[in-house]
PQR file of N, CA, C, O and H, with PARSE charges and radii, in Angstrom:
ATOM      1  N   UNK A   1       6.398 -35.881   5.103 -0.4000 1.5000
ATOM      2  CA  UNK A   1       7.204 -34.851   4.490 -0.0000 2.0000
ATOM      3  C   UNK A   1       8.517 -35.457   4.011  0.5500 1.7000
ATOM      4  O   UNK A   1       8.680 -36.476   3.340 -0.5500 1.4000
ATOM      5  N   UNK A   2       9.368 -34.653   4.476 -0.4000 1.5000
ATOM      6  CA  UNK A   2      10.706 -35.165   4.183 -0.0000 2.0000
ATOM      7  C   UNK A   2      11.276 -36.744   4.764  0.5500 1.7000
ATOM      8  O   UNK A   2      11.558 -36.786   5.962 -0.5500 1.4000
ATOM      9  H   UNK A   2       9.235 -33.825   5.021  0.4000 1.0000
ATOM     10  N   UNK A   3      11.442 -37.978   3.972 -0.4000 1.5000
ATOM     11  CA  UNK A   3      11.629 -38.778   4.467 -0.0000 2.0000
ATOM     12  C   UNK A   3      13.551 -38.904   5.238  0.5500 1.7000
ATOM     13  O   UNK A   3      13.884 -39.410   6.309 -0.5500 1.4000
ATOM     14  H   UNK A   3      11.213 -37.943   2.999  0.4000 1.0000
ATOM     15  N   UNK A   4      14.312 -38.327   4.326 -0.4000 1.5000
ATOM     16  CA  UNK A   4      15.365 -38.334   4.857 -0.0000 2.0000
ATOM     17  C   UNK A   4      15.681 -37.668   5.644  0.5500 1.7000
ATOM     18  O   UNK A   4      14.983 -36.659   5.741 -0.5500 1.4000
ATOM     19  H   UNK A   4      14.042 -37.916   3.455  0.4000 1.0000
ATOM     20  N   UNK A   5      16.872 -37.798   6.660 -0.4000 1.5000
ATOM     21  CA  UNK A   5      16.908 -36.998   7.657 -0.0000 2.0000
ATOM     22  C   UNK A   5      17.596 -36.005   7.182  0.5500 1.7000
ATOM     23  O   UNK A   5      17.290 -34.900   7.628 -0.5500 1.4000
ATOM     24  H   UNK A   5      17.439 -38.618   6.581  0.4000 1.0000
ATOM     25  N   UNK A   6      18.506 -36.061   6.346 -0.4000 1.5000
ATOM     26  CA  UNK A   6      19.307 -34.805   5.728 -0.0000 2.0000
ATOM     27  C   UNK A   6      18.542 -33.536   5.337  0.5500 1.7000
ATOM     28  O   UNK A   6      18.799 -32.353   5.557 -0.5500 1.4000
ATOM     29  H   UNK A   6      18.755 -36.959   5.983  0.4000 1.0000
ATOM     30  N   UNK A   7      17.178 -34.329   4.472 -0.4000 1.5000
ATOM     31  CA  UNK A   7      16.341 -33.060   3.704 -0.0000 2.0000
ATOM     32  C   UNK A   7      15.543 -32.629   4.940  0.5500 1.7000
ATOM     33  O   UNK A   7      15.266 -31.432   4.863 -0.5500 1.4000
ATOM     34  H   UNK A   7      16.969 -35.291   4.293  0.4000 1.0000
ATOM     35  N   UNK A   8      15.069 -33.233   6.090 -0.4000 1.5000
ATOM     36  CA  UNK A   8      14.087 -32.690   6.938 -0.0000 2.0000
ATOM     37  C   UNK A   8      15.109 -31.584   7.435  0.5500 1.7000
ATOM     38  O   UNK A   8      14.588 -30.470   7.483 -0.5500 1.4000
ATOM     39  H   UNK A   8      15.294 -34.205   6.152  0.4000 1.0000
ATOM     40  N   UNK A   9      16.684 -31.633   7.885 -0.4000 1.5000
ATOM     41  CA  UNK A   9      17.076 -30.591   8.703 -0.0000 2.0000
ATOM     42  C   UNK A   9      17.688 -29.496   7.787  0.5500 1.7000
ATOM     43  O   UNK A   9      17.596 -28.315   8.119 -0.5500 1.4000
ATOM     44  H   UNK A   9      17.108 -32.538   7.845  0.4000 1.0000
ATOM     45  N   UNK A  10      18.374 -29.905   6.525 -0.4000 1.5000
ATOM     46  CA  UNK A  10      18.290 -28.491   5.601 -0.0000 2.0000
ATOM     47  C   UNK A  10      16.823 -28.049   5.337  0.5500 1.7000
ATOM     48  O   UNK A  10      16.763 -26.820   5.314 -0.5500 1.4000
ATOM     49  H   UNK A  10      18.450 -30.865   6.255  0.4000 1.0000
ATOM     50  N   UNK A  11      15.788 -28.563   5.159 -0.4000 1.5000
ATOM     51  CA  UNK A  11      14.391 -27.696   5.125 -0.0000 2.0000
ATOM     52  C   UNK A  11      13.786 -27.276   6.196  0.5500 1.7000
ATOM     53  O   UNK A  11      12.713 -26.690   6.055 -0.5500 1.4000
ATOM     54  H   UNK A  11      15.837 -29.562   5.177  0.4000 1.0000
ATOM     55  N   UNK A  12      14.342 -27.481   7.524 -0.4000 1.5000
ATOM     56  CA  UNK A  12      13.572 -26.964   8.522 -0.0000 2.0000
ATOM     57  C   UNK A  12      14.669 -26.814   9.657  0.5500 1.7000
ATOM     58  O   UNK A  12      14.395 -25.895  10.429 -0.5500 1.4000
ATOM     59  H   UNK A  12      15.214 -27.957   7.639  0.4000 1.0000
ATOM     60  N   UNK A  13      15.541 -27.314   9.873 -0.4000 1.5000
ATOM     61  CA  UNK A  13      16.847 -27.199  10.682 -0.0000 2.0000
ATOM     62  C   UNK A  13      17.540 -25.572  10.781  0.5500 1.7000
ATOM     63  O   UNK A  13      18.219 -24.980   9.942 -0.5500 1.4000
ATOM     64  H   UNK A  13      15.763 -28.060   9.245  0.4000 1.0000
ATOM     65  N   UNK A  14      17.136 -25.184  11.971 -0.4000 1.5000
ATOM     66  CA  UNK A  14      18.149 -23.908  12.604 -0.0000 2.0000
ATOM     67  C   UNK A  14      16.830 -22.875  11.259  0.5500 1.7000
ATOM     68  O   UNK A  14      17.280 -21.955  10.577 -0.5500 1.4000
ATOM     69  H   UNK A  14      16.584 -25.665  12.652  0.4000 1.0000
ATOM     70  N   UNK A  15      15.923 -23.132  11.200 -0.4000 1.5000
ATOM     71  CA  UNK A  15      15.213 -22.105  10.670 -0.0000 2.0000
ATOM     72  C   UNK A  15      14.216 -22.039  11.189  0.5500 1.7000
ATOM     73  O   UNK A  15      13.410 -22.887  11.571 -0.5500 1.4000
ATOM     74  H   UNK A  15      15.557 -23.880  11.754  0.4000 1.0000
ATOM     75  N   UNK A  16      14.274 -20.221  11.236 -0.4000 1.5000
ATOM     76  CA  UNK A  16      13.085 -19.803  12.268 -0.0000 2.0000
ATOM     77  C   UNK A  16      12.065 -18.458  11.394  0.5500 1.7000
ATOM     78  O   UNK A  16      12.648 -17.727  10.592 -0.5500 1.4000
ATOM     79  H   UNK A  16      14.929 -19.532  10.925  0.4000 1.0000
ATOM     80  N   UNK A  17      11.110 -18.339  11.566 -0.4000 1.5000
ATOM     81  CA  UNK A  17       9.958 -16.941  11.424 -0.0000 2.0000
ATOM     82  C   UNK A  17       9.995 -16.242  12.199  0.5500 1.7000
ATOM     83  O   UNK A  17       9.870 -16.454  13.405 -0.5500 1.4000
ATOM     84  H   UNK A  17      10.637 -18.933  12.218  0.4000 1.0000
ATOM     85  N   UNK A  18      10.170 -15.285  11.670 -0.4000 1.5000
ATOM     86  CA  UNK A  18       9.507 -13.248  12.320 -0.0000 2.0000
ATOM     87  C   UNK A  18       8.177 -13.798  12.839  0.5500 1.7000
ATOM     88  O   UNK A  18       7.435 -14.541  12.196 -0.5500 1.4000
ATOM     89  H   UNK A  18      10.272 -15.113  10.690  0.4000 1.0000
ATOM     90  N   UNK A  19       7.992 -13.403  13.922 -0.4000 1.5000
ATOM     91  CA  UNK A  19       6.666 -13.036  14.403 -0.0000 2.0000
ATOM     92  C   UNK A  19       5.377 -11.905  13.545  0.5500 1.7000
ATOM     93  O   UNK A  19       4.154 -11.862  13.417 -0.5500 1.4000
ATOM     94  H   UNK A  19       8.594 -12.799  14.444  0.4000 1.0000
ATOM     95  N   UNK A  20       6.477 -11.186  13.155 -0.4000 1.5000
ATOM     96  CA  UNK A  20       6.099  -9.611  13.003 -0.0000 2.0000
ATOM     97  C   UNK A  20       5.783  -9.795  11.818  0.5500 1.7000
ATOM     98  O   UNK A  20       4.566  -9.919  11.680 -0.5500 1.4000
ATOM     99  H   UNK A  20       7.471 -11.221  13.258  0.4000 1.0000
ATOM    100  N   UNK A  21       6.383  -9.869  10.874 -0.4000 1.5000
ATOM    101  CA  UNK A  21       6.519  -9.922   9.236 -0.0000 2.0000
ATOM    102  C   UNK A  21       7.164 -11.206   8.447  0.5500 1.7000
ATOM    103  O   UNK A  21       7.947 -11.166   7.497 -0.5500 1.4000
ATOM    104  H   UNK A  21       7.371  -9.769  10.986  0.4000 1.0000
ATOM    105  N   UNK A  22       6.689 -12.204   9.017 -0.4000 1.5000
ATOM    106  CA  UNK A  22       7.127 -13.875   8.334 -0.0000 2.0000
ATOM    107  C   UNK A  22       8.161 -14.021   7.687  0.5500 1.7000
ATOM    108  O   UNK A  22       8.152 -14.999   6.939 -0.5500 1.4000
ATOM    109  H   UNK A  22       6.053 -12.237   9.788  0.4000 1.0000
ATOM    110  N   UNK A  23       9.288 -13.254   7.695 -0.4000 1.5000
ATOM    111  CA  UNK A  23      10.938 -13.412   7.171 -0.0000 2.0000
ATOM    112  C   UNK A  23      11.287 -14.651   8.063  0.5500 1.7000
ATOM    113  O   UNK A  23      11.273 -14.857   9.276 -0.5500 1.4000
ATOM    114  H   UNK A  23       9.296 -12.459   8.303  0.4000 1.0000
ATOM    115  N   UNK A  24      11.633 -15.451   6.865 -0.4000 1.5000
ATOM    116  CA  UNK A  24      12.339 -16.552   7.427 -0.0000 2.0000
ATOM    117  C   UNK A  24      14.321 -16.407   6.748  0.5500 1.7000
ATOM    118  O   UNK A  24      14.934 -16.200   5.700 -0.5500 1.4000
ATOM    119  H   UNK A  24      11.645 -15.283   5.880  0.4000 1.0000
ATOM    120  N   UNK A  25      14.634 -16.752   8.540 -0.4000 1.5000
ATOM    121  CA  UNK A  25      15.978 -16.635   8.580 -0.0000 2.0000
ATOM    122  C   UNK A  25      16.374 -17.784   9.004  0.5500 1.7000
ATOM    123  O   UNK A  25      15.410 -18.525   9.193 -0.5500 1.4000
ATOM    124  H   UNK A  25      14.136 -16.920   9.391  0.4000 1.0000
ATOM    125  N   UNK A  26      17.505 -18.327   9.269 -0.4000 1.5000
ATOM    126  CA  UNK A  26      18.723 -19.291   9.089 -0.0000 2.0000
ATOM    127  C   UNK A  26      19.616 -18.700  10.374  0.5500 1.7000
ATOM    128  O   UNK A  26      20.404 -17.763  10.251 -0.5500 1.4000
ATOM    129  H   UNK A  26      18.289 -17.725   9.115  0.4000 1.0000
ATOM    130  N   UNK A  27      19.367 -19.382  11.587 -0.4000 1.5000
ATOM    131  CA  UNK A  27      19.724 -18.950  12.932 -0.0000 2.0000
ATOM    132  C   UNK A  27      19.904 -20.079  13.994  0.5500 1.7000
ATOM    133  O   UNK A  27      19.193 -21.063  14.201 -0.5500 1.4000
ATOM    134  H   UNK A  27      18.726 -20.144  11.687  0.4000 1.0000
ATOM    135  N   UNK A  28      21.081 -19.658  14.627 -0.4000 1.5000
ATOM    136  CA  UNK A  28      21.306 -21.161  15.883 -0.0000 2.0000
ATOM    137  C   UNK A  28      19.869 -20.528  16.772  0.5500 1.7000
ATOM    138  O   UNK A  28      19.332 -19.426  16.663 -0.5500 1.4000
ATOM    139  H   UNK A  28      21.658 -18.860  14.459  0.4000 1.0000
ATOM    140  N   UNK A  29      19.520 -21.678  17.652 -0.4000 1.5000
ATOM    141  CA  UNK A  29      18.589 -21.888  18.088 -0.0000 2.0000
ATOM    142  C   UNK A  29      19.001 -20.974  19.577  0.5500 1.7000
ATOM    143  O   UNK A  29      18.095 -20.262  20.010 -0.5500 1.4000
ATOM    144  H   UNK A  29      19.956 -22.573  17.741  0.4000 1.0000
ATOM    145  N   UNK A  30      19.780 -20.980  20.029 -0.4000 1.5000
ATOM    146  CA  UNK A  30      20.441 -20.647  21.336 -0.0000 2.0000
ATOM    147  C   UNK A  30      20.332 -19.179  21.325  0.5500 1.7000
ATOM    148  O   UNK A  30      19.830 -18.575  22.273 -0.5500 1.4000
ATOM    149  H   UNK A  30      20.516 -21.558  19.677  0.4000 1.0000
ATOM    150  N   UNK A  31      20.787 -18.591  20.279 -0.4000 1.5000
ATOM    151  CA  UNK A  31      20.785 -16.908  20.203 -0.0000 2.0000
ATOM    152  C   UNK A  31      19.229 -16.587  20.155  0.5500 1.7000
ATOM    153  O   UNK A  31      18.656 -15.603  20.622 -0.5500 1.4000
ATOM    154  H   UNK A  31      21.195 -19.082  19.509  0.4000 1.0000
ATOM    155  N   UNK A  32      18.714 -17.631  19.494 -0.4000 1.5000
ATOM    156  CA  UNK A  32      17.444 -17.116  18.867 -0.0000 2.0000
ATOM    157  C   UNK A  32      16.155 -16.932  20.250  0.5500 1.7000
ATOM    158  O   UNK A  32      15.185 -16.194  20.421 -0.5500 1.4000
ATOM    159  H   UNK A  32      19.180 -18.430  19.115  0.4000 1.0000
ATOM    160  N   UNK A  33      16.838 -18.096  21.065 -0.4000 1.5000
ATOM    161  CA  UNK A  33      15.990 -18.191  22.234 -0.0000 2.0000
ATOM    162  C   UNK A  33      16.457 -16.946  23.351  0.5500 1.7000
ATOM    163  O   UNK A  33      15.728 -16.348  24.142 -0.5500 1.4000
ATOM    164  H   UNK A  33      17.627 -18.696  20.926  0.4000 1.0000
ATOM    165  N   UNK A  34      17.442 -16.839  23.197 -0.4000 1.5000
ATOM    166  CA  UNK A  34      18.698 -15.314  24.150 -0.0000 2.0000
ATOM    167  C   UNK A  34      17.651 -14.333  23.521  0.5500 1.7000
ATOM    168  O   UNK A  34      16.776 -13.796  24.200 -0.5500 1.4000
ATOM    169  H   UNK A  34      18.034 -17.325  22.554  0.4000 1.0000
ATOM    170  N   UNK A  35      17.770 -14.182  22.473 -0.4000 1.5000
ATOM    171  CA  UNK A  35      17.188 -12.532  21.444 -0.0000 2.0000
ATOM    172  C   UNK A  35      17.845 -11.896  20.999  0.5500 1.7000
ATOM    173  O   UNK A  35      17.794 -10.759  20.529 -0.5500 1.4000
ATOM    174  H   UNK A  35      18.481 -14.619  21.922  0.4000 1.0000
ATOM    175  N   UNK A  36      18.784 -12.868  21.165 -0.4000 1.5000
ATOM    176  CA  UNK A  36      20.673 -12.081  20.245 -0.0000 2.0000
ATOM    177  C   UNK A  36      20.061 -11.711  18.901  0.5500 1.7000
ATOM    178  O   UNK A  36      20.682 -10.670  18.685 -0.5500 1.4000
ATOM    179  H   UNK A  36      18.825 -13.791  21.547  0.4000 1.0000
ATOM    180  N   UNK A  37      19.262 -11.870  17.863 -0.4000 1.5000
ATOM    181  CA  UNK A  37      18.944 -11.844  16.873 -0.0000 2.0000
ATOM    182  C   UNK A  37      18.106 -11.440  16.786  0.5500 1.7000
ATOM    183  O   UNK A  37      17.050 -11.752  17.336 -0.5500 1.4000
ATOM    184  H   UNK A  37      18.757 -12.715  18.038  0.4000 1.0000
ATOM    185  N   UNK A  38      18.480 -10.023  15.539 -0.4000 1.5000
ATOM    186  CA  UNK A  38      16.673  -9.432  15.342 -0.0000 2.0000
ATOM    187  C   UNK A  38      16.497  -9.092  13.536  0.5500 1.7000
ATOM    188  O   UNK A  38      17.103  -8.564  12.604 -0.5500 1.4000
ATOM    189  H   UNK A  38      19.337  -9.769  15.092  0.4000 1.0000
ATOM    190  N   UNK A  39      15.496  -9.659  13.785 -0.4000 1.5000
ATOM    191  CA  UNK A  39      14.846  -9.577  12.147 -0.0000 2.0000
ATOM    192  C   UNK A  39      15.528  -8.710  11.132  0.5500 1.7000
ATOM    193  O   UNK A  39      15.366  -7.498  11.273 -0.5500 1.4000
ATOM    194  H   UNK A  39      15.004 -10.088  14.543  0.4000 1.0000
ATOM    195  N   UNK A  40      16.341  -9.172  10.027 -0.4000 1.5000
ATOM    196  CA  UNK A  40      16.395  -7.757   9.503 -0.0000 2.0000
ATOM    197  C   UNK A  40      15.848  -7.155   8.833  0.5500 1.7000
ATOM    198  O   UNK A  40      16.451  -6.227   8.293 -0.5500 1.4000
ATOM    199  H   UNK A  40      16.473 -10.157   9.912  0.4000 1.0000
ATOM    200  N   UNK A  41      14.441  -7.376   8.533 -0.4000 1.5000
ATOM    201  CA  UNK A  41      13.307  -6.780   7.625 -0.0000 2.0000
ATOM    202  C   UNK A  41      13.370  -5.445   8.599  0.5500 1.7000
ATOM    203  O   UNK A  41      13.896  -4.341   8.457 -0.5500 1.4000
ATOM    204  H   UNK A  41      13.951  -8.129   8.972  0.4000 1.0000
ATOM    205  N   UNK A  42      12.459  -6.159   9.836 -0.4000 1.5000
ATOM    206  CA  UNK A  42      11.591  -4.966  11.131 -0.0000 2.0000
ATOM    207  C   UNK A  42      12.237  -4.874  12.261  0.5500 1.7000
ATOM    208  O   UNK A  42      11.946  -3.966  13.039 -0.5500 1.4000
ATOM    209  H   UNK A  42      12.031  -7.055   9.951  0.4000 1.0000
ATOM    210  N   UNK A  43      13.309  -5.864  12.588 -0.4000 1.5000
ATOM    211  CA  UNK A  43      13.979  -5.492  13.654 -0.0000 2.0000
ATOM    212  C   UNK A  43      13.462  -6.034  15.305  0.5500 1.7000
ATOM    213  O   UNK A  43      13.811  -5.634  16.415 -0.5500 1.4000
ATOM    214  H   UNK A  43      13.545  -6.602  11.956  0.4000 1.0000
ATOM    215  N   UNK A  44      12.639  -6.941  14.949 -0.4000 1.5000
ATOM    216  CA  UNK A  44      11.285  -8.002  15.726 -0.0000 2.0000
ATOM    217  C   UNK A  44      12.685  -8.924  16.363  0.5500 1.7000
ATOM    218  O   UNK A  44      13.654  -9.353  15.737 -0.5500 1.4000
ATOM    219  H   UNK A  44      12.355  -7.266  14.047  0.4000 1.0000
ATOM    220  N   UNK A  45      12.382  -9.024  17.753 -0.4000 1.5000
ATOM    221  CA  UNK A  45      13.342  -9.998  18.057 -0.0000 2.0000
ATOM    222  C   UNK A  45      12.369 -11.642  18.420  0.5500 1.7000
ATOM    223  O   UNK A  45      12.796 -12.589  19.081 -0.5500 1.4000
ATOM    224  H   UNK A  45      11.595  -8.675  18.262  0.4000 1.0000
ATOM    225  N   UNK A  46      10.825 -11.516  17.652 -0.4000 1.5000
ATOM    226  CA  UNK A  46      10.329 -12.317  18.267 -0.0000 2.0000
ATOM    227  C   UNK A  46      10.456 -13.347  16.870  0.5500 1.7000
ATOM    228  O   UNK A  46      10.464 -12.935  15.710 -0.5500 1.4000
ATOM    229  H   UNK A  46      10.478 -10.747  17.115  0.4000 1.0000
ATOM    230  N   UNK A  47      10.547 -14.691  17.272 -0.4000 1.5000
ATOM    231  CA  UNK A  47      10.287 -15.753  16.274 -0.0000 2.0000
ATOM    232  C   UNK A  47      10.276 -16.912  16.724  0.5500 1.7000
ATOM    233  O   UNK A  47      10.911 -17.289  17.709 -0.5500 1.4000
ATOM    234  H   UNK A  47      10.541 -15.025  18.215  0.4000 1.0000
ATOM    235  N   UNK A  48       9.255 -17.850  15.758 -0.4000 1.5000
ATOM    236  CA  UNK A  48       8.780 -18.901  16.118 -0.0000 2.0000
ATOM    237  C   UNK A  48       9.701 -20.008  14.658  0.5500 1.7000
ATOM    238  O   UNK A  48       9.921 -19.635  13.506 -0.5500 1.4000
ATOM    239  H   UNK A  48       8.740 -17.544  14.957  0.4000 1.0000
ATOM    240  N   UNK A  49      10.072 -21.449  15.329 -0.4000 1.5000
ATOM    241  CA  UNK A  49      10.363 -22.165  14.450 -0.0000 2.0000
ATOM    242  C   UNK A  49       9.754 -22.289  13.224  0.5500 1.7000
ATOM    243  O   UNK A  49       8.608 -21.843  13.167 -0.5500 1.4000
ATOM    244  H   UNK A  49       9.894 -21.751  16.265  0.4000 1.0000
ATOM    245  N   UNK A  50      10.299 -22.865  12.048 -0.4000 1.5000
ATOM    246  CA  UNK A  50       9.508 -23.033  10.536 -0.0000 2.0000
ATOM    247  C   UNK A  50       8.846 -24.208  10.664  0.5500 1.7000
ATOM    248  O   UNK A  50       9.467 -25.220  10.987 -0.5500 1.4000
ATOM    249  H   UNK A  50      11.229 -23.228  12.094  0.4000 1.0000
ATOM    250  N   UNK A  51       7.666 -24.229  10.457 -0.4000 1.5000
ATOM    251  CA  UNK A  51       6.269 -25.664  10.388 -0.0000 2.0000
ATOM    252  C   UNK A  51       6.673 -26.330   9.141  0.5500 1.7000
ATOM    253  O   UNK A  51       7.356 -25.837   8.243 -0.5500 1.4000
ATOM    254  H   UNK A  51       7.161 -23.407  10.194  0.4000 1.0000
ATOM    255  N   UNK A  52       6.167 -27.515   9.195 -0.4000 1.5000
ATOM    256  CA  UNK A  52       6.574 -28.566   7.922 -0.0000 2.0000
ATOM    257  C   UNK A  52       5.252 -28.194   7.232  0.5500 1.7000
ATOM    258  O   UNK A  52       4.091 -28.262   7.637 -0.5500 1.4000
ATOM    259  H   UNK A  52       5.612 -27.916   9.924  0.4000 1.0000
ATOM    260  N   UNK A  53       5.844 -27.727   5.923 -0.4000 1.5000
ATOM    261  CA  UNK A  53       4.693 -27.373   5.060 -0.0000 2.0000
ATOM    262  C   UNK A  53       3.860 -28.493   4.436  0.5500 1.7000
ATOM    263  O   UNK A  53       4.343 -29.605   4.648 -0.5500 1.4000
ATOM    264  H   UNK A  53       6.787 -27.671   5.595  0.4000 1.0000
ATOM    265  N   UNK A  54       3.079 -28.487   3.940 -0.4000 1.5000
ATOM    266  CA  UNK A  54       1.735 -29.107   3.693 -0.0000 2.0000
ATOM    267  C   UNK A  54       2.307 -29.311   1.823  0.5500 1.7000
ATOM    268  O   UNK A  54       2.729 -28.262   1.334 -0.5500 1.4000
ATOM    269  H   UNK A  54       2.686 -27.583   3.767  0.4000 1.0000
ATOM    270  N   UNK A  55       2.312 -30.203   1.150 -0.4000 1.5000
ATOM    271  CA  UNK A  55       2.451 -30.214  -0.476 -0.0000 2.0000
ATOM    272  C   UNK A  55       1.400 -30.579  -0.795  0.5500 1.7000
ATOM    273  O   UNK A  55       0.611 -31.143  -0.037 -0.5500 1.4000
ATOM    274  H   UNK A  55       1.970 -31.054   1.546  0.4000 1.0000
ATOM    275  N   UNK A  56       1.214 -30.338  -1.907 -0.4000 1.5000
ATOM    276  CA  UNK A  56      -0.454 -31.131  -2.640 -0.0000 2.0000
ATOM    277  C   UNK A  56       0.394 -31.545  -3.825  0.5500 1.7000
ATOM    278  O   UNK A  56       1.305 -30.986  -4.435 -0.5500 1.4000
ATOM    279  H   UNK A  56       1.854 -29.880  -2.523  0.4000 1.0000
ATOM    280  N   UNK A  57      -0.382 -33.041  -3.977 -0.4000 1.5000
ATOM    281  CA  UNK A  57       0.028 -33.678  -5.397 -0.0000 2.0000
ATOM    282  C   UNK A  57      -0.516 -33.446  -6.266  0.5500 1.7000
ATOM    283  O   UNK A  57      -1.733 -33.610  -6.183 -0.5500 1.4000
ATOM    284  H   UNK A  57      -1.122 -33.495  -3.482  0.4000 1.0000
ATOM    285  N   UNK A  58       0.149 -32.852  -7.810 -0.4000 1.5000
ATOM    286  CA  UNK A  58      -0.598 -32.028  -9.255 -0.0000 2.0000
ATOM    287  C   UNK A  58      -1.851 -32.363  -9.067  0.5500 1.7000
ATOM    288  O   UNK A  58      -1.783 -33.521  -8.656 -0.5500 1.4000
ATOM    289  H   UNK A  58       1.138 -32.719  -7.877  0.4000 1.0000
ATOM    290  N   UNK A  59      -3.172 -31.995  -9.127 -0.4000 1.5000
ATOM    291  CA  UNK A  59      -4.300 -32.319 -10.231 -0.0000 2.0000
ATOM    292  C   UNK A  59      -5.115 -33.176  -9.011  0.5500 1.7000
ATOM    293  O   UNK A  59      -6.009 -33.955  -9.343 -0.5500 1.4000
ATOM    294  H   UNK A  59      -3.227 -31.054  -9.461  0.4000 1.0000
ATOM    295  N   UNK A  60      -4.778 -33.000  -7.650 -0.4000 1.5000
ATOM    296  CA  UNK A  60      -5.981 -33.183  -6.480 -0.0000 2.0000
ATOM    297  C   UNK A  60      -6.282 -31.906  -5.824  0.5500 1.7000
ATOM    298  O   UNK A  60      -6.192 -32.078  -4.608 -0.5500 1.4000
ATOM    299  H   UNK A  60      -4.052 -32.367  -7.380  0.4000 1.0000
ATOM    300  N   UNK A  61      -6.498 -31.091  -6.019 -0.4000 1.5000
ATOM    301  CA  UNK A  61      -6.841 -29.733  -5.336 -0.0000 2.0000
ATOM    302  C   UNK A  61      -7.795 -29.519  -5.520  0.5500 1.7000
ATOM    303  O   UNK A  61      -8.371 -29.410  -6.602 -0.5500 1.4000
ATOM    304  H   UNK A  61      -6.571 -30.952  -7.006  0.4000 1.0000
ATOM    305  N   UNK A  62      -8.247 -29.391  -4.282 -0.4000 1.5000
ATOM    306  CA  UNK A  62     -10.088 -29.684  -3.960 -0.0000 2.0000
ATOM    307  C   UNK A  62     -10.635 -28.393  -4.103  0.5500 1.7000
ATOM    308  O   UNK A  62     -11.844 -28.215  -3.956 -0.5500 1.4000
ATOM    309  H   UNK A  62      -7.779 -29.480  -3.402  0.4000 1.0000
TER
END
């Protein structure tokens, strides 16, 4: 994925998913694990970190 360390933690750093409805928010890790923070779509205090997404290069898609 991201080879630099800068781009791996702005693309995945302190960002987390709704359980409930996949809103991804921009949250310290500490509140997020407390439950200080709740979704503001649904109001879900549950969420799981953001996964390193998968890219496909143009014109190999199987």
């Amino acid at each position: 994925m991201a080879k630099i360390k800068e781009a791996a933690d702005r693309l995945f750093g302190r960002k987390f998913v709704c359980k409930r409805c996949k809103k991804t928010i921009k949250a310290n890790q500490m509140k997020i694990r407390a439950k200080k923070i709740p979704c503001p779509r649904c109001g879900s205090r549950d969420f799981r970190p953001k996964k390193k997404e998968k890219r496909m290069v143009a014109g190999t898609a199987k």
